[in-house]
KOLVEXNU-193579 format. One record per atom (N, C-alpha, C): atom name; residue number from 1; z negated, y negated, x; residue in one letter. Coordinates in steps of 0.2 Angstrom, whole numbers, padded with zeros to 4 digits. Layout:
<recs>
{'CA', NUM, {Z, Y, X}, 'A'} ...
</recs>
This chain:
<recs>
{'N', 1, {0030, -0029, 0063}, 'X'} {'CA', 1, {0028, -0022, 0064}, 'X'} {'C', 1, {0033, -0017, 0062}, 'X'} {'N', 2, {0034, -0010, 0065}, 'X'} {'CA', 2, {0039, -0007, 0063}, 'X'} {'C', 2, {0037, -0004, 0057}, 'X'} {'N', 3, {0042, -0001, 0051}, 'X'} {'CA', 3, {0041, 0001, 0045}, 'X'} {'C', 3, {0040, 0008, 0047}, 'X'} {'N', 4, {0038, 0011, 0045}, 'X'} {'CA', 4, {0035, 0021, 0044}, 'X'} {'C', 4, {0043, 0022, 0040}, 'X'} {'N', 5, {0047, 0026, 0039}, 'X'} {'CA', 5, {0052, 0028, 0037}, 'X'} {'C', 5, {0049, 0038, 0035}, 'X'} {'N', 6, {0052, 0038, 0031}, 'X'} {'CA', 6, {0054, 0045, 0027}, 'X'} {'C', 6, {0057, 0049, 0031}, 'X'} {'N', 7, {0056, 0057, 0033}, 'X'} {'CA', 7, {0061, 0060, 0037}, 'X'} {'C', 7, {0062, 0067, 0033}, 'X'} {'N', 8, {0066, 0071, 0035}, 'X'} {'CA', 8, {0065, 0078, 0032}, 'X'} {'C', 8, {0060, 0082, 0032}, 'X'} {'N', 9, {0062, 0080, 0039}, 'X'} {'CA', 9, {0055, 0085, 0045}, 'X'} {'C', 9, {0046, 0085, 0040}, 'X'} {'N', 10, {0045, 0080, 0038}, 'X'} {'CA', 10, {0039, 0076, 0034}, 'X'} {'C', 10, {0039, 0082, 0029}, 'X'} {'N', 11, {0041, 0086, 0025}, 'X'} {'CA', 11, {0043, 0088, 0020}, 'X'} {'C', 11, {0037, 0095, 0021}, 'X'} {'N', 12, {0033, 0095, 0014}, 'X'} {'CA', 12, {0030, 0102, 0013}, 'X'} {'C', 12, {0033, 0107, 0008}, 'X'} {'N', 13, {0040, 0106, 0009}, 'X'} {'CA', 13, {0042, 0110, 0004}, 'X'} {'C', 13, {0042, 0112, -0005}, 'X'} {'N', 14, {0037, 0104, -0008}, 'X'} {'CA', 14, {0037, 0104, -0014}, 'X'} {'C', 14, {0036, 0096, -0016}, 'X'} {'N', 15, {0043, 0098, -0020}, 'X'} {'CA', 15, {0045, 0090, -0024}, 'X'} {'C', 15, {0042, 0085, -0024}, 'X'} {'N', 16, {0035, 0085, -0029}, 'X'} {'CA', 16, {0033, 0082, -0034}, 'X'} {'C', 16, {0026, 0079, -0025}, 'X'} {'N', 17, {0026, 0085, -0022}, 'X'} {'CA', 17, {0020, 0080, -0015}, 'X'} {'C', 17, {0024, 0078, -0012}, 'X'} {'N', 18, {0029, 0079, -0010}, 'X'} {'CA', 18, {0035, 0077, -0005}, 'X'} {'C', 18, {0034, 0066, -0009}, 'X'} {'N', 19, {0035, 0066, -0015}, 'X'} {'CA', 19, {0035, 0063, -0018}, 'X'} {'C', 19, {0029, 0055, -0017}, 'X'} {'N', 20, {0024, 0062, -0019}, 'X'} {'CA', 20, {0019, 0057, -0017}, 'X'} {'C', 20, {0018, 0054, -0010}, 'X'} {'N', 21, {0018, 0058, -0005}, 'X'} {'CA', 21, {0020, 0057, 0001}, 'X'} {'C', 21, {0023, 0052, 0003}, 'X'} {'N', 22, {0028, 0049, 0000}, 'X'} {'CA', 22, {0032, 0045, 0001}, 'X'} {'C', 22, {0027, 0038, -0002}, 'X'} {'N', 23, {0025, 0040, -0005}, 'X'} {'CA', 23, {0025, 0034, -0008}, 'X'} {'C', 23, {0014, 0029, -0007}, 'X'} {'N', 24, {0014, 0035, -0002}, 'X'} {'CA', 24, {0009, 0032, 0004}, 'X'} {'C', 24, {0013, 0028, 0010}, 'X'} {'N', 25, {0021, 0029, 0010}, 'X'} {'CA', 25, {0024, 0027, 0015}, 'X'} {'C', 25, {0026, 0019, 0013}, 'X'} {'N', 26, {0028, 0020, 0005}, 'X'} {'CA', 26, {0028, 0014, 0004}, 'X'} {'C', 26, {0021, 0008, 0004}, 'X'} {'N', 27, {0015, 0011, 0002}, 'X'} {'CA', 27, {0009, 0007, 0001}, 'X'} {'C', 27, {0010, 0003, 0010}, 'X'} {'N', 28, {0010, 0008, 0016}, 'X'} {'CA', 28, {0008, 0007, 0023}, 'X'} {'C', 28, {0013, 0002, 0022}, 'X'} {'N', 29, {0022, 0002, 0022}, 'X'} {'CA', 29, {0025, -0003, 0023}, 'X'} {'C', 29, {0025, -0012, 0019}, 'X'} {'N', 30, {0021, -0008, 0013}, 'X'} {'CA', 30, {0018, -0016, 0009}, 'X'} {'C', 30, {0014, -0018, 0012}, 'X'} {'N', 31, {0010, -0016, 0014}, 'X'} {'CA', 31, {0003, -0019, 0018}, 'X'} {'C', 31, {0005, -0022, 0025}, 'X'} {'N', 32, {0013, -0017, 0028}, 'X'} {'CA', 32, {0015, -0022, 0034}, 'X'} {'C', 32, {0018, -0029, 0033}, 'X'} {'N', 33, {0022, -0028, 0027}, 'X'} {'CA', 33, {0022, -0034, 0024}, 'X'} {'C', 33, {0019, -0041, 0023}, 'X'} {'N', 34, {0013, -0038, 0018}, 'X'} {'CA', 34, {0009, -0041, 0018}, 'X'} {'C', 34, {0004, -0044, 0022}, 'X'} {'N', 35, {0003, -0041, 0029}, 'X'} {'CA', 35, {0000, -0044, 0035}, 'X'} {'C', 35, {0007, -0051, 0038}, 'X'} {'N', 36, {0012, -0049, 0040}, 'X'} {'CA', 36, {0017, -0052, 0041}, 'X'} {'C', 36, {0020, -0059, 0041}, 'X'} {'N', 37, {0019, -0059, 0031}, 'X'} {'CA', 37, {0018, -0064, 0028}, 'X'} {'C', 37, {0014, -0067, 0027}, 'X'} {'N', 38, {0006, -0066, 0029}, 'X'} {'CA', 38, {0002, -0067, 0027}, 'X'} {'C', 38, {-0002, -0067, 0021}, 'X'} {'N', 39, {-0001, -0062, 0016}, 'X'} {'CA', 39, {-0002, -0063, 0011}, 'X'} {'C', 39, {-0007, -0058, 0010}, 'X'} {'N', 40, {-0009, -0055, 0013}, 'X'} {'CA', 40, {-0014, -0051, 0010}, 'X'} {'C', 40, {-0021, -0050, 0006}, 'X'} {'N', 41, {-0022, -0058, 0006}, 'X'} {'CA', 41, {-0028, -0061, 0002}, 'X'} {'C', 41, {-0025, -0059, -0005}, 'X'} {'N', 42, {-0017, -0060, -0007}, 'X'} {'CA', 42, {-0015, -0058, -0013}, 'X'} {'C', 42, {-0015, -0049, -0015}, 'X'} {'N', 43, {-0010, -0048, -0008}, 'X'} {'CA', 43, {-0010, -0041, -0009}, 'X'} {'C', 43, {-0016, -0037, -0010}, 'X'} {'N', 44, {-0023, -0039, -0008}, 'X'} {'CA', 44, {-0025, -0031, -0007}, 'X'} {'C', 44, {-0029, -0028, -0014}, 'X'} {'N', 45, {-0030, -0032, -0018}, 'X'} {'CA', 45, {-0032, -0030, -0026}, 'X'} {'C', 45, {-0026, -0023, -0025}, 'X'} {'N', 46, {-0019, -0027, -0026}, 'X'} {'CA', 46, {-0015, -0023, -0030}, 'X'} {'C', 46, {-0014, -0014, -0023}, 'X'} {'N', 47, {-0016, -0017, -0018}, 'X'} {'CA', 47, {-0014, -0009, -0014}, 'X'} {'C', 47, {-0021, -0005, -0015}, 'X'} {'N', 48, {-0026, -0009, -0016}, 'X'} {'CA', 48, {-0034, -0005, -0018}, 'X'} {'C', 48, {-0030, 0000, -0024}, 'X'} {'N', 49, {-0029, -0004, -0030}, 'X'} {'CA', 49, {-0024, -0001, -0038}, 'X'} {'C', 49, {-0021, 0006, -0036}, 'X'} {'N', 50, {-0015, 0004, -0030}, 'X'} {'CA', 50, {-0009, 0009, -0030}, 'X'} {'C', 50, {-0014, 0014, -0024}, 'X'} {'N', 51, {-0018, 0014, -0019}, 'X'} {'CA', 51, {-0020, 0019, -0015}, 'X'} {'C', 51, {-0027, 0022, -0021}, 'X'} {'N', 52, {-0030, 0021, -0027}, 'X'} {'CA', 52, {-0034, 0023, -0032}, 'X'} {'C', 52, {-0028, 0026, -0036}, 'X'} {'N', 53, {-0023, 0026, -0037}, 'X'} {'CA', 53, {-0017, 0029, -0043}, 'X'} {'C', 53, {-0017, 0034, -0039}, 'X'} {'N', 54, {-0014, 0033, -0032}, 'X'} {'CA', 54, {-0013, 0039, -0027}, 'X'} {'C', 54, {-0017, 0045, -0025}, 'X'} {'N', 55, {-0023, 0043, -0026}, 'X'} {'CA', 55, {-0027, 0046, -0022}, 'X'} {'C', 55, {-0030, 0051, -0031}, 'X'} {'N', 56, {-0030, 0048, -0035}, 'X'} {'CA', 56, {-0034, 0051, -0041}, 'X'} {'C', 56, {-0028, 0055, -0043}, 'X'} {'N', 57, {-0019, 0055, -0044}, 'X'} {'CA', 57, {-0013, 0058, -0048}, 'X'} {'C', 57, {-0015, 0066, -0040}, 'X'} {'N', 58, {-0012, 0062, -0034}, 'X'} {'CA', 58, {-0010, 0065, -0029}, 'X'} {'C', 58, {-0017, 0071, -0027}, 'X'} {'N', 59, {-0021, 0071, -0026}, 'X'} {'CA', 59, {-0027, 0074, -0022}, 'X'} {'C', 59, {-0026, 0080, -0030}, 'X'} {'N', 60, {-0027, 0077, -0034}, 'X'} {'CA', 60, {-0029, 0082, -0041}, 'X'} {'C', 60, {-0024, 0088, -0042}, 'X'} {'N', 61, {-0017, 0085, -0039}, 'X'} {'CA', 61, {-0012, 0088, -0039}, 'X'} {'C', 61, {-0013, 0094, -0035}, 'X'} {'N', 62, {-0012, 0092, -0029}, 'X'} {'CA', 62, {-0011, 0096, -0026}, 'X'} {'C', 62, {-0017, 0100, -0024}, 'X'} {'N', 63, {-0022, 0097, -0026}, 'X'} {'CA', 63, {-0027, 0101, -0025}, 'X'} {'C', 63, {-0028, 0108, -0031}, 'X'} {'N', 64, {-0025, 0108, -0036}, 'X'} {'CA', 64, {-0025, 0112, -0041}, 'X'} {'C', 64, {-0016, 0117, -0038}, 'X'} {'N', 65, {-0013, 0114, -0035}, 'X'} {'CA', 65, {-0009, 0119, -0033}, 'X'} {'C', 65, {-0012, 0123, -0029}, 'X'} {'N', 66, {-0014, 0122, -0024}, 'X'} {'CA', 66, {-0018, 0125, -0017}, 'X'} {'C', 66, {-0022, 0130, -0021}, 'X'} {'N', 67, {-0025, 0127, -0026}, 'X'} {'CA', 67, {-0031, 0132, -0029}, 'X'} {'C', 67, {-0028, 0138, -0029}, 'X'} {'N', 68, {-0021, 0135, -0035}, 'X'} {'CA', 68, {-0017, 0143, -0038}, 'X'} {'C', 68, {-0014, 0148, -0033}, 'X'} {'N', 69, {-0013, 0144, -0026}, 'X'} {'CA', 69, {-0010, 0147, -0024}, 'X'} {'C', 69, {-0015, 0153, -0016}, 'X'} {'N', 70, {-0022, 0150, -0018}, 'X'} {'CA', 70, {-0025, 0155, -0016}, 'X'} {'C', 70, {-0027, 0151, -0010}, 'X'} {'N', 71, {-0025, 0145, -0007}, 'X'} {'CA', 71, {-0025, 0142, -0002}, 'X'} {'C', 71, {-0032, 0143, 0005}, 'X'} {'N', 72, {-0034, 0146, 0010}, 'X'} {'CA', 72, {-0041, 0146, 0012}, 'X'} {'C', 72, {-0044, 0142, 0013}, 'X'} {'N', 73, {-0040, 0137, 0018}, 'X'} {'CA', 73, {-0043, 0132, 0019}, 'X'} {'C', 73, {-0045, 0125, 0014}, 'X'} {'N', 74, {-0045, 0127, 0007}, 'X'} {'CA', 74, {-0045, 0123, 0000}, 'X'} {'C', 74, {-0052, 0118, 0002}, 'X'} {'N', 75, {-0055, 0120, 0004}, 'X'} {'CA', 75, {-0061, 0117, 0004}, 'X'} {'C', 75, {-0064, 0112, 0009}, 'X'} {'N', 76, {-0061, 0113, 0016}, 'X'} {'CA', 76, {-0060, 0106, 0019}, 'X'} {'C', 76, {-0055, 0101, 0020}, 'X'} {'N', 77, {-0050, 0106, 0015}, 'X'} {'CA', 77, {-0043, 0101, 0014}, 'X'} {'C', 77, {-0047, 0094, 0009}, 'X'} {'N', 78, {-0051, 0097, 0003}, 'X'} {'CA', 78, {-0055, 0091, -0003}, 'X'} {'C', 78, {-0059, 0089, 0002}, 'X'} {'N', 79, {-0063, 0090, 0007}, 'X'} {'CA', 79, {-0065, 0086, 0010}, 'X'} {'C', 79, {-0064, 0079, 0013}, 'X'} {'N', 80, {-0056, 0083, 0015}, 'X'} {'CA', 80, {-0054, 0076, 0018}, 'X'} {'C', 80, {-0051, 0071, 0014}, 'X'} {'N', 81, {-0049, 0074, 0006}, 'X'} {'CA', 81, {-0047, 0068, 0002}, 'X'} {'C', 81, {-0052, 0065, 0001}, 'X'} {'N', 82, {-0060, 0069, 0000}, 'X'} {'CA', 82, {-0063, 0062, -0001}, 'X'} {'C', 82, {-0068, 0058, 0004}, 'X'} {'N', 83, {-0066, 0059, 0009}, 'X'} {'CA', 83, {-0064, 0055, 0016}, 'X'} {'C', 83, {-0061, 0050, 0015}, 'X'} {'N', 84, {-0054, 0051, 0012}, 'X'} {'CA', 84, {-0052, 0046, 0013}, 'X'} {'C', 84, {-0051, 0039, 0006}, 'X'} {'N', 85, {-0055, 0043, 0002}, 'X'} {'CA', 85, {-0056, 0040, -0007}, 'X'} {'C', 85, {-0065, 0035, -0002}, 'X'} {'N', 86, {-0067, 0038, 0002}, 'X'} {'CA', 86, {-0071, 0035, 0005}, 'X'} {'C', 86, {-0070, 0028, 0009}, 'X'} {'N', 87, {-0068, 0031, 0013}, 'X'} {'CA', 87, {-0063, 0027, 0019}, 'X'} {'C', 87, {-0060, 0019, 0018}, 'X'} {'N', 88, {-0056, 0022, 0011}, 'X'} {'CA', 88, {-0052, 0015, 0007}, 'X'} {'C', 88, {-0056, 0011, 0004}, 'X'} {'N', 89, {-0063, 0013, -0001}, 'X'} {'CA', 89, {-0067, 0008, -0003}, 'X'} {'C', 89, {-0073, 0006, 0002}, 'X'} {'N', 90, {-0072, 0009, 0007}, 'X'} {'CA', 90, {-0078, 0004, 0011}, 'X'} {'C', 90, {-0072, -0003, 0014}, 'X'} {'N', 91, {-0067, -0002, 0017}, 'X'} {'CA', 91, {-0061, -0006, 0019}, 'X'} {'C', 91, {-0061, -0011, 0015}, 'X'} {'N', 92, {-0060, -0009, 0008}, 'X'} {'CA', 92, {-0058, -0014, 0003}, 'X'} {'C', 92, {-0063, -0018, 0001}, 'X'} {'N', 93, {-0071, -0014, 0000}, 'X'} {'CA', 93, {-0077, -0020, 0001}, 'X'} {'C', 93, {-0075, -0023, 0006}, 'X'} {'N', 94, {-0075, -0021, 0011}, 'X'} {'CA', 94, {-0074, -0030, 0018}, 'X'} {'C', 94, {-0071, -0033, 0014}, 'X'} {'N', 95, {-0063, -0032, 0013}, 'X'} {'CA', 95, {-0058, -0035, 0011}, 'X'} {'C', 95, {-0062, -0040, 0005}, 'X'} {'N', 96, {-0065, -0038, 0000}, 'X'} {'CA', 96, {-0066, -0039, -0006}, 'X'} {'C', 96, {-0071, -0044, -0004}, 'X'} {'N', 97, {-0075, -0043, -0001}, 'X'} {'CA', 97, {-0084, -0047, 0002}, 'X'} {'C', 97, {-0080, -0054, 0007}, 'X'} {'N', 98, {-0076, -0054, 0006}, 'X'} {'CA', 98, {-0071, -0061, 0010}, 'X'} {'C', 98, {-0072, -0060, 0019}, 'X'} {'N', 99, {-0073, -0053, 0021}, 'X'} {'CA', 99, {-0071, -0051, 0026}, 'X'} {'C', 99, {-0062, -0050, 0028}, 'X'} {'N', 100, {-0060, -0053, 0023}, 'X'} {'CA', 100, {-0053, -0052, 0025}, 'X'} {'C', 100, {-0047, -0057, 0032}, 'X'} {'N', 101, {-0050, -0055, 0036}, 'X'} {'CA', 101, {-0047, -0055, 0042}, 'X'} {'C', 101, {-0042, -0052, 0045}, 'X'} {'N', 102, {-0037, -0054, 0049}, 'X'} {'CA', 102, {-0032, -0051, 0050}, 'X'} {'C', 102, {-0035, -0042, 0055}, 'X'} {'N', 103, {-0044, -0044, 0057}, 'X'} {'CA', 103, {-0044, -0038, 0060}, 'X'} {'C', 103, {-0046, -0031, 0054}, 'X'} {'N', 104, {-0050, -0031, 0049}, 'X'} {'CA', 104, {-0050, -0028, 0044}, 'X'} {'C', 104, {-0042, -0028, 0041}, 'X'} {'N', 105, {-0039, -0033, 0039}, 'X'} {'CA', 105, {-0033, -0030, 0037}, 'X'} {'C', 105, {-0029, -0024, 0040}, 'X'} {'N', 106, {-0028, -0024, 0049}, 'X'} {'CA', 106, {-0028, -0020, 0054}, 'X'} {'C', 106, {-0030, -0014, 0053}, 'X'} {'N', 107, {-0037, -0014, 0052}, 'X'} {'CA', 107, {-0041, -0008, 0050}, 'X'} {'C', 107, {-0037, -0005, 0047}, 'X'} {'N', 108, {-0037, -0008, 0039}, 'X'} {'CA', 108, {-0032, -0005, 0034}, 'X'} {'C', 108, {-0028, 0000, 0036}, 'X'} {'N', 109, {-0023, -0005, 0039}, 'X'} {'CA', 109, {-0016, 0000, 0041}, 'X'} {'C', 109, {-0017, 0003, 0045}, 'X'} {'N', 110, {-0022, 0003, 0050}, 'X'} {'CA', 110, {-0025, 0008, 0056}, 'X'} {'C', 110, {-0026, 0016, 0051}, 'X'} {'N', 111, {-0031, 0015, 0048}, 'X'} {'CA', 111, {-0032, 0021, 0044}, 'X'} {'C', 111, {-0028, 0025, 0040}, 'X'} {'N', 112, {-0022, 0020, 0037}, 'X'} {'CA', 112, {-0017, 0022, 0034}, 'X'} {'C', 112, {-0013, 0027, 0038}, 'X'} {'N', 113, {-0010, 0023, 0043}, 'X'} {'CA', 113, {-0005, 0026, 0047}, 'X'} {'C', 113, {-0010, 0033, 0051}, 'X'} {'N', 114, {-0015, 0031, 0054}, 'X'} {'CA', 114, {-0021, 0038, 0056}, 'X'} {'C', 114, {-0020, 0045, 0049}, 'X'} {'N', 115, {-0019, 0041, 0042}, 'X'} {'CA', 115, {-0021, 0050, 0036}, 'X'} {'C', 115, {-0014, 0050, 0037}, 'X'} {'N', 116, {-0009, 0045, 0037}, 'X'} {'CA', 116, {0000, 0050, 0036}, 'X'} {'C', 116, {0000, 0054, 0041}, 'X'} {'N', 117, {0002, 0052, 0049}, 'X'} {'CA', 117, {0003, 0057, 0054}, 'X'} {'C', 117, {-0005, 0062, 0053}, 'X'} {'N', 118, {-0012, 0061, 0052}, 'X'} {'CA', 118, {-0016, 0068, 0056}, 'X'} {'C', 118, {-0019, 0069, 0049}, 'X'} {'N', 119, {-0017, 0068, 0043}, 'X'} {'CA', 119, {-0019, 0073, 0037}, 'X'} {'C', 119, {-0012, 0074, 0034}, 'X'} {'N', 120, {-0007, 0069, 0032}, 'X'} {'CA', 120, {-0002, 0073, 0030}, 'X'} {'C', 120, {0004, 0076, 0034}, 'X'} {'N', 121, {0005, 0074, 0042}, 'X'} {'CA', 121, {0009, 0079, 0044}, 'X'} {'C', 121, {0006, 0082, 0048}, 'X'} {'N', 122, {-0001, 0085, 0047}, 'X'} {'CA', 122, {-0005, 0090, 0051}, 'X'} {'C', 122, {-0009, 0093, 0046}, 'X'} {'N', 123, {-0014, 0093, 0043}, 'X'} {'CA', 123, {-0016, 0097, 0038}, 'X'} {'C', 123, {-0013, 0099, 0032}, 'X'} {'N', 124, {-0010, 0095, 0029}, 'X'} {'CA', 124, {-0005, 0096, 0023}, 'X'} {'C', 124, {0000, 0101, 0026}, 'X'} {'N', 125, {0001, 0102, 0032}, 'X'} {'CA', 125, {0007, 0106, 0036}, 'X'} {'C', 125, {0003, 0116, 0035}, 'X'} {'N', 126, {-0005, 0115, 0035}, 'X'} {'CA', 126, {-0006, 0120, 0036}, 'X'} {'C', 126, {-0006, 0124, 0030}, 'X'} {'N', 127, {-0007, 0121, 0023}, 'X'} {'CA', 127, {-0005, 0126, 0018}, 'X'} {'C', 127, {0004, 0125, 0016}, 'X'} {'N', 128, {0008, 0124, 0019}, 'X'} {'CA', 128, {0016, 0125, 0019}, 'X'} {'C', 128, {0016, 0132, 0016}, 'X'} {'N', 129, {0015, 0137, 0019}, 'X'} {'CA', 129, {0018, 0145, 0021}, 'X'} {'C', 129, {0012, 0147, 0014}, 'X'} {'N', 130, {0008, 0147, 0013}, 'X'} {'CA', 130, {0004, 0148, 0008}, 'X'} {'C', 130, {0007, 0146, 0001}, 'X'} {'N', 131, {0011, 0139, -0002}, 'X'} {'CA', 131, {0015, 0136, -0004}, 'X'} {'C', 131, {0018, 0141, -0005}, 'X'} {'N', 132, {0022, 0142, -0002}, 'X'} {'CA', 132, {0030, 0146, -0003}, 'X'} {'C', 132, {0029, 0153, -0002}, 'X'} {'N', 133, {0024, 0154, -0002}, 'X'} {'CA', 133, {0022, 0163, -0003}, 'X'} {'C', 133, {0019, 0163, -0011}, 'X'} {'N', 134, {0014, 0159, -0014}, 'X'} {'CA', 134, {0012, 0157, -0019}, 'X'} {'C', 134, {0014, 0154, -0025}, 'X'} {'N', 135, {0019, 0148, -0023}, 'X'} {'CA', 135, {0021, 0143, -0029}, 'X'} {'C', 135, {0030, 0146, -0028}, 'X'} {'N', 136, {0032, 0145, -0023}, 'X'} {'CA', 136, {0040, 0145, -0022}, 'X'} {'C', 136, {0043, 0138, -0021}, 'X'} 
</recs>
């Protein structure tokens, strides 16, 4: 399967999310990984770990910049974090409940690759300009 790669373009214009951003890139390409190899009986403890690290450092973050920065649509942006703090642990019960088939692992990265392109390079794009009038 082909890897998600990094681009400029991807960029909200701040570090430390750009950051995290990235590193939802690396979870989707371990997970392609681990579908490939077959190993996802092993991997999916550890990516549950890293998409719970992500979601609790990342969401908190950036959701308290958004605050400072006045952001208006703050409140269905949280929405859709906890969408997707939802999304992950219903996937991972299958996963966990020995529903782990190659069609729920699919899931997995269906949904992955679904929140990179239509929450972080579509909604995450809409408080951009708010950012950079607000934080700098």
């Amino acid at each position: 399967m082909p890897y998600l790669e990094w681009d400029a373009r991807y960029s909200v214009q701040n570090e430390f999310i750009d950051s995290q951003h990235k590193n939802i890139l690396k979870a989707i390409n371990a997970l392609i990984d681990a579908i490939d190899e077959g190993q996802t009986h092993i991997f999916c403890s550890k990516l549950h770990s890293a998409l719970k690290a992500y979601t609790e450092r990342h969401f908190s973050h950036e959701e308290k910049i958004l605050k400072k920065a006045h952001f208006p649509g703050l409140s269905s942006h949280k929405k859709e974090h906890r969408y997707f703090v939802q999304k992950v642990e219903e996937i991972y019960e299958q996963m966990k409940n020995g529903e782990a088939d190659i069609e729920v692992e699919l899931q997995m990265l269906d949904f992955l690759k679904e929140w990179f392109y239509n929450h972080i390079l579509k909604s995450d794009f809409d408080y951009v300009d708010t950012l950079l009038q607000h934080v700098g």
